[in-house]
C-alpha positions as CSV (number, residue, x, y, z in Angstrom):
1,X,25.8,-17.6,50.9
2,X,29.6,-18.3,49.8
3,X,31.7,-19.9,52.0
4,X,34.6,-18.6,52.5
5,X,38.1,-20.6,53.4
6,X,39.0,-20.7,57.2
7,X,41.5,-17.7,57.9
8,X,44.4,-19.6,57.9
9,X,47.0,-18.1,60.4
10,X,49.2,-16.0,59.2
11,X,52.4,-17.4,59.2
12,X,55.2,-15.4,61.0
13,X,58.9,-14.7,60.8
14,X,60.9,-17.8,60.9
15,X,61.9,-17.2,64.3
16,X,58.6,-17.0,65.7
17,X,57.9,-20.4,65.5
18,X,59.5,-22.7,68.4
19,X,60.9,-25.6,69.4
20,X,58.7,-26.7,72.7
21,X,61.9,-28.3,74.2
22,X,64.0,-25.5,73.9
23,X,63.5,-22.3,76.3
24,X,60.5,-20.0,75.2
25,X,59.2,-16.7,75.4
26,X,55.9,-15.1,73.8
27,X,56.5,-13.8,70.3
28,X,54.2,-10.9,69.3
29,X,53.1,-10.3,66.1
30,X,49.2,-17.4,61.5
31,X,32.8,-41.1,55.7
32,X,32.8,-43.7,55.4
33,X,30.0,-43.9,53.0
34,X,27.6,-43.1,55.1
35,X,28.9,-41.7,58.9
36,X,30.5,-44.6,61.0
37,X,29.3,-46.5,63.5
38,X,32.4,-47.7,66.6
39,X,32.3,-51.7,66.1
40,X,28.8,-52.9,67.1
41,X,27.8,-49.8,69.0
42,X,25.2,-48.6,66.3
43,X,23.7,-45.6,68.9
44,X,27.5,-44.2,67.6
45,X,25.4,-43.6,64.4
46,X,23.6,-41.1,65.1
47,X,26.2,-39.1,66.6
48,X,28.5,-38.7,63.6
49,X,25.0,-38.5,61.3
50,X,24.2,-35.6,63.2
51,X,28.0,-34.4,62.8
52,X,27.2,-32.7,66.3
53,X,30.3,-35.0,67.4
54,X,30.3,-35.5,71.8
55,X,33.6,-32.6,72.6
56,X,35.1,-34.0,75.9
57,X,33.7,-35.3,78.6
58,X,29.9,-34.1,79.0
59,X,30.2,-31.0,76.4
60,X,28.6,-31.3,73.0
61,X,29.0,-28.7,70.4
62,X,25.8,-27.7,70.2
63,X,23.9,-26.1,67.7
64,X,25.7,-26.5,63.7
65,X,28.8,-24.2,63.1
66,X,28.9,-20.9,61.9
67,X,29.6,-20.5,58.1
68,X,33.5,-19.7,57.6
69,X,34.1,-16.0,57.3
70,X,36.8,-14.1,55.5
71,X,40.5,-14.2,57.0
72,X,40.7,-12.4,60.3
73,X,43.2,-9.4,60.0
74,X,46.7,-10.4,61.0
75,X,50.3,-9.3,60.6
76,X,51.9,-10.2,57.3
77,X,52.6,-13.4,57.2
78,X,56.2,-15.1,57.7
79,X,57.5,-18.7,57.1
80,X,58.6,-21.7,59.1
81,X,62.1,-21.7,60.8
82,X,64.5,-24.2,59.4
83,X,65.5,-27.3,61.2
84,X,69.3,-27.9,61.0
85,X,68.5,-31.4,60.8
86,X,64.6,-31.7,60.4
87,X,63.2,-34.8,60.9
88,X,62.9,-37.4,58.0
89,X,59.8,-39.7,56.6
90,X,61.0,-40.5,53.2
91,X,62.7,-43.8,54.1
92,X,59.5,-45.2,55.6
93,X,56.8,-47.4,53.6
94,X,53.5,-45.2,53.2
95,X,52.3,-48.8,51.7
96,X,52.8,-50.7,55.1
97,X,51.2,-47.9,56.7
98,X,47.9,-47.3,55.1
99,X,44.9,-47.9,57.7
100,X,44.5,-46.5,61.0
101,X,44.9,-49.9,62.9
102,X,47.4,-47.9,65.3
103,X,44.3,-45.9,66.5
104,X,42.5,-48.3,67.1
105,X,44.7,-50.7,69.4
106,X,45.7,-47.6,71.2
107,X,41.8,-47.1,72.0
108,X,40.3,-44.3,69.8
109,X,36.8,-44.9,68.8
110,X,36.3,-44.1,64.9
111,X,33.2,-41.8,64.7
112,X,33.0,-40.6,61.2
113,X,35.0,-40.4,58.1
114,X,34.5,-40.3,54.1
115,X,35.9,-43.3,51.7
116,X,35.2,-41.2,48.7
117,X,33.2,-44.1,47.3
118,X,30.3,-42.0,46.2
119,X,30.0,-40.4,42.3
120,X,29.7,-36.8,44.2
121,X,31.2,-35.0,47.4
122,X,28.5,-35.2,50.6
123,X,26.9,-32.1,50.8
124,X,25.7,-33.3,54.6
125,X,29.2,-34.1,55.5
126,X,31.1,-31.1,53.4
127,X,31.0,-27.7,52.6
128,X,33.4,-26.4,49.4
129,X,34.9,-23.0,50.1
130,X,34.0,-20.6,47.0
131,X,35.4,-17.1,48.2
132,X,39.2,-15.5,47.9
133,X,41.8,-17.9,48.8
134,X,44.3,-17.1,51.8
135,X,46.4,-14.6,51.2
136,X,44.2,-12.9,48.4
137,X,45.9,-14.5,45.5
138,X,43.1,-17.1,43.8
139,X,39.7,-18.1,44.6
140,X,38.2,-21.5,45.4
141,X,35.8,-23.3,42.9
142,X,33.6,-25.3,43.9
143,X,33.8,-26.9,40.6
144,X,37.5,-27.8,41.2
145,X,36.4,-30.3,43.9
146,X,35.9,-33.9,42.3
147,X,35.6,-37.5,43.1
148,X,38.1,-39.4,41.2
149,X,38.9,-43.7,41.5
150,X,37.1,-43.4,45.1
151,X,39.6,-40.1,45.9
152,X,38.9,-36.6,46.7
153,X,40.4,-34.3,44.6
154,X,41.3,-30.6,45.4
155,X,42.6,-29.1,41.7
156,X,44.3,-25.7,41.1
157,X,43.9,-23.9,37.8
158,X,45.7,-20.8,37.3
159,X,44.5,-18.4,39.8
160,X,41.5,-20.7,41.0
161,X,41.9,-23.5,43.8
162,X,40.3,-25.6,45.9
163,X,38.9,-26.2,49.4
164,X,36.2,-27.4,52.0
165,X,35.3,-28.0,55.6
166,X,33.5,-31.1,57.6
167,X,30.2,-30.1,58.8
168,X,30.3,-30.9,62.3
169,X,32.9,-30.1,65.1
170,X,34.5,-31.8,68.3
171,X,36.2,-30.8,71.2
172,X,39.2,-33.6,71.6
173,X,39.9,-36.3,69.3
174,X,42.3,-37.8,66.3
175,X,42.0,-36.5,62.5
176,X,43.7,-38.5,60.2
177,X,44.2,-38.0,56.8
178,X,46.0,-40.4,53.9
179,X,46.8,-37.8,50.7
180,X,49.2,-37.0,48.7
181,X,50.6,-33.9,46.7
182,X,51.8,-33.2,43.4
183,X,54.8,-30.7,42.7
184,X,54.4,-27.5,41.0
185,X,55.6,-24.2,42.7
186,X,52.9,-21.4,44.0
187,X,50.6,-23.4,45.0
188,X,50.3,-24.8,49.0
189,X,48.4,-27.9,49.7
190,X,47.0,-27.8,53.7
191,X,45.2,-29.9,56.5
192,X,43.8,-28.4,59.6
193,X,41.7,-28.0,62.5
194,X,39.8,-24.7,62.7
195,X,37.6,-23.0,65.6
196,X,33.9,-23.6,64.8
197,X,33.2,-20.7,66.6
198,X,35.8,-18.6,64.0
199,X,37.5,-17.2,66.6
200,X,40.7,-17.5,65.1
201,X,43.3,-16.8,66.8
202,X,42.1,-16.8,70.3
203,X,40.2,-20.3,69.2
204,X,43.5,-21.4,68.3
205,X,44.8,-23.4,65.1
206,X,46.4,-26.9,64.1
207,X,48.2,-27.9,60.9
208,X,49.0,-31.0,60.9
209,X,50.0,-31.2,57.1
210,X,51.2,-28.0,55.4
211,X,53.5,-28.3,52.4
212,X,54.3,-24.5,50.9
213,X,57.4,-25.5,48.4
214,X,57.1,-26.7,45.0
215,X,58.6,-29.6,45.2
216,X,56.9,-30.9,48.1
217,X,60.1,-31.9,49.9
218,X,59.2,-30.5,53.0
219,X,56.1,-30.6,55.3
220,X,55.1,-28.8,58.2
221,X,53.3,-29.4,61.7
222,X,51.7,-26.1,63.6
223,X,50.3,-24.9,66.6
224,X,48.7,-21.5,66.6
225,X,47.8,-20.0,69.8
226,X,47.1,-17.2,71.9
227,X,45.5,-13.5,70.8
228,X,48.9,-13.0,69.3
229,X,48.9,-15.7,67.1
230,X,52.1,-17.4,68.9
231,X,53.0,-21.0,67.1
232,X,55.2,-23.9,67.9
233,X,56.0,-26.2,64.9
234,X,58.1,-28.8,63.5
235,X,59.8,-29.2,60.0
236,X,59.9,-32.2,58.5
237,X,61.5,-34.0,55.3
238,X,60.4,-36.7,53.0
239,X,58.7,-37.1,50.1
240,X,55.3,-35.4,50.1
241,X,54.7,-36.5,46.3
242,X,53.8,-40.1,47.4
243,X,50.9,-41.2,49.7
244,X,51.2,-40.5,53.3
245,X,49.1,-41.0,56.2
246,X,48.8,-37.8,58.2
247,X,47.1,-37.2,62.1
248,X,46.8,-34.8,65.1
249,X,45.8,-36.1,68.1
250,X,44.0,-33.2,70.2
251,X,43.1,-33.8,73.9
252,X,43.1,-31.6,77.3
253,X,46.6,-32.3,78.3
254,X,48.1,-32.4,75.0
255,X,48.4,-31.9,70.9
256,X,50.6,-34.7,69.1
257,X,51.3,-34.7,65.5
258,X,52.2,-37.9,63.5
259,X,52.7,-39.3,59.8
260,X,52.4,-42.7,59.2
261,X,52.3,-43.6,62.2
262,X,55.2,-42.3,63.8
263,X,55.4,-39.6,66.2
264,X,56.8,-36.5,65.1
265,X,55.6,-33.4,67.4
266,X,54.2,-33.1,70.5
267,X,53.5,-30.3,72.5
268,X,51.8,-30.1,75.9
269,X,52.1,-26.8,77.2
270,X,48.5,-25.7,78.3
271,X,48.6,-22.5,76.4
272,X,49.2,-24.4,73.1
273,X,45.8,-26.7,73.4
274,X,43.1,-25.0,72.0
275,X,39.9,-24.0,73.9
276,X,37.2,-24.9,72.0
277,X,35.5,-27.5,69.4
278,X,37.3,-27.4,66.2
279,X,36.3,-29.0,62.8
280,X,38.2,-30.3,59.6
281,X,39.7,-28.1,57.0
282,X,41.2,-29.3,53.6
283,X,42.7,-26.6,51.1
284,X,45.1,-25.8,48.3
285,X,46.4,-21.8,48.1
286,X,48.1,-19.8,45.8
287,X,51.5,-17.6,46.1
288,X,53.2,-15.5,46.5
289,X,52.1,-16.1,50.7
290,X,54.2,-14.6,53.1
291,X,57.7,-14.5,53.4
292,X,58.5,-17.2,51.2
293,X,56.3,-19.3,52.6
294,X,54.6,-20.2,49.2
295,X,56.2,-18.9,46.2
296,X,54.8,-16.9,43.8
297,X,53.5,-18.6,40.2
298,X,56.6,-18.9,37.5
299,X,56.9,-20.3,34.2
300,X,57.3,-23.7,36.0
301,X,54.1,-23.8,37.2
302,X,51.8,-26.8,35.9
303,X,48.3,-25.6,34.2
304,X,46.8,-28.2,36.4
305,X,47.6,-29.1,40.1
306,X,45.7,-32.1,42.2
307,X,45.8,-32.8,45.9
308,X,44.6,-36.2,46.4
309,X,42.8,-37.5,49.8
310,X,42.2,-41.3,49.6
311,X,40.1,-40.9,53.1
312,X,39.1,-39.0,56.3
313,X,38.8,-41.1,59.6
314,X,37.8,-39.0,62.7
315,X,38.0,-40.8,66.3
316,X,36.9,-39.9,69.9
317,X,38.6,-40.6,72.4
């Protein structure tokens, strides 16, 4: 059976994504090495083994998730609106920032994760996407998935991309990522969380690193919601080209976004938190995508594009 990317929202009209602090209305119409255990507590083995990962409180998951299915119909898709003075993470030091120590002092139990280590991707702990990438523009390989220098490596050819899902899902916790991109316009490197149950957009949706533009000056955080596919988001600046550590924290009261480290959205209306377990999502796509969103292909394009994920760390709260 192919597996099919998640049907990444749809992104709307630059308006229709808010600012949480300012007033809002509804807009109508977008491991490692093997699974880890938490310090000492080896039982915590089994758990992320199983990738049936505890949700909150007493609710598990239960039974594996669905395969991904094709894009749920939505509107055409929009863009981001423009901060006047977005937020900026170039002038931090990715390097001083590279392990997760930060979620670990602040009490988040590490549960599973991938180092890359291996010679090939874990087909128990990953599963590539091989059908029509969002939008309808490409389609993702599973041969463009590779393990390079103890890095995953998502690489775009032409009209053919890359993409894959964790195996498991989890109702509250902190995802966090350490990747970097590589410029080259029409293509649209992307982490999220994604309804097991494919529900989209009821099951809601969180991007918490989405970088559309070619030169990879500008990165996105994202809360889809609601059967009309509301969203809240943040812009922010930096330099996306260089390595960057990038999380969502997701628990009953609220959804907070950071890169390395540093808080940079936050959200805790209840209608933004999603409902349901969610699982990991990693994927390049291919313009043109919506308003502007990603462009389409042009002479400037590279022949080869990489999106590089030095690890995956997954924590329970």
């Amino acid at each position: 059976m192919q597996q099919q990317a998640p049907g990444r929202a749809r992104h709307r009209a630059p308006e229709d994504v808010q600012d949480p602090e300012a007033p809002q209305r509804r807009r109508w119409p977008t491991l490692l090495g093997a699974a880890l255990a938490v310090g000492a507590l080896a039982g915590m083995v089994a758990v992320a083994a199983n990738l049936d990962l505890l949700g909150g409180g007493s609710e598990r998951t239960g039974s594996p998730p669905p395969q991904p299915s094709a894009a749920p119909p939505a509107p055409a898709p929009g863009g981001m609106h423009d901060q006047e003075r977005p937020d900026q993470v170039g002038a931090l030091d990715p390097a001083s920032r590279s392990d997760s120590e930060a979620a670990v002092r602040n009490g988040w139990q590490l549960v599973a994760g991938d180092e890359f280590d291996g010679a090939a991707l874990d087909p128990a702990r990953w599963a590539p996407y091989t059908g029509e990438t969002t939008g309808g523009n490409g389609r993702h390989r599973a041969e463009n998935i590779s393990l390079r220098d103890g890095r995953l490596v998502l690489t775009s050819r032409g009209r053919e991309s890359a993409g894959l899902h964790w195996k498991g899902g989890m109702q509250y916790g902190r995802w966090e990522i350490r990747a970097k991109t590589a410029p080259g316009t029409g293509y649209g490197d992307v982490a999220l969380l994604w309804p097991v149950a494919e529900d989209w957009p009821e099951g809601g949706e969180l991007n918490f690193m989405e970088i559309p533009k070619g030169d990879r000056a500008e990165t996105h955080t994202i809360v889809h919601y609601g059967e009309d596919n509301s969203q809240v988001g943040k812009s922010i600046r930096g330099d996306f080209t260089q390595w960057h550590n990038y999380a969502v924290e997701w628990l009953p009261d609220r959804v907070v976004f950071y890169i390395d480290g540093q808080e940079v959205f936050r959200t805790t209306d209840p209608e933004h938190i999603p409902p349901r377990p969610m699982h990991l999502a990693m994927q390049q796509d291919i313009g043109p995508y919506g308003k502007d969103w990603i462009p389409p292909l042009d002479e400037t394009s590279p022949d080869t594009l990489d999106f590089q994920v030095d690890w995956v760390r997954i924590y329970a709260p």
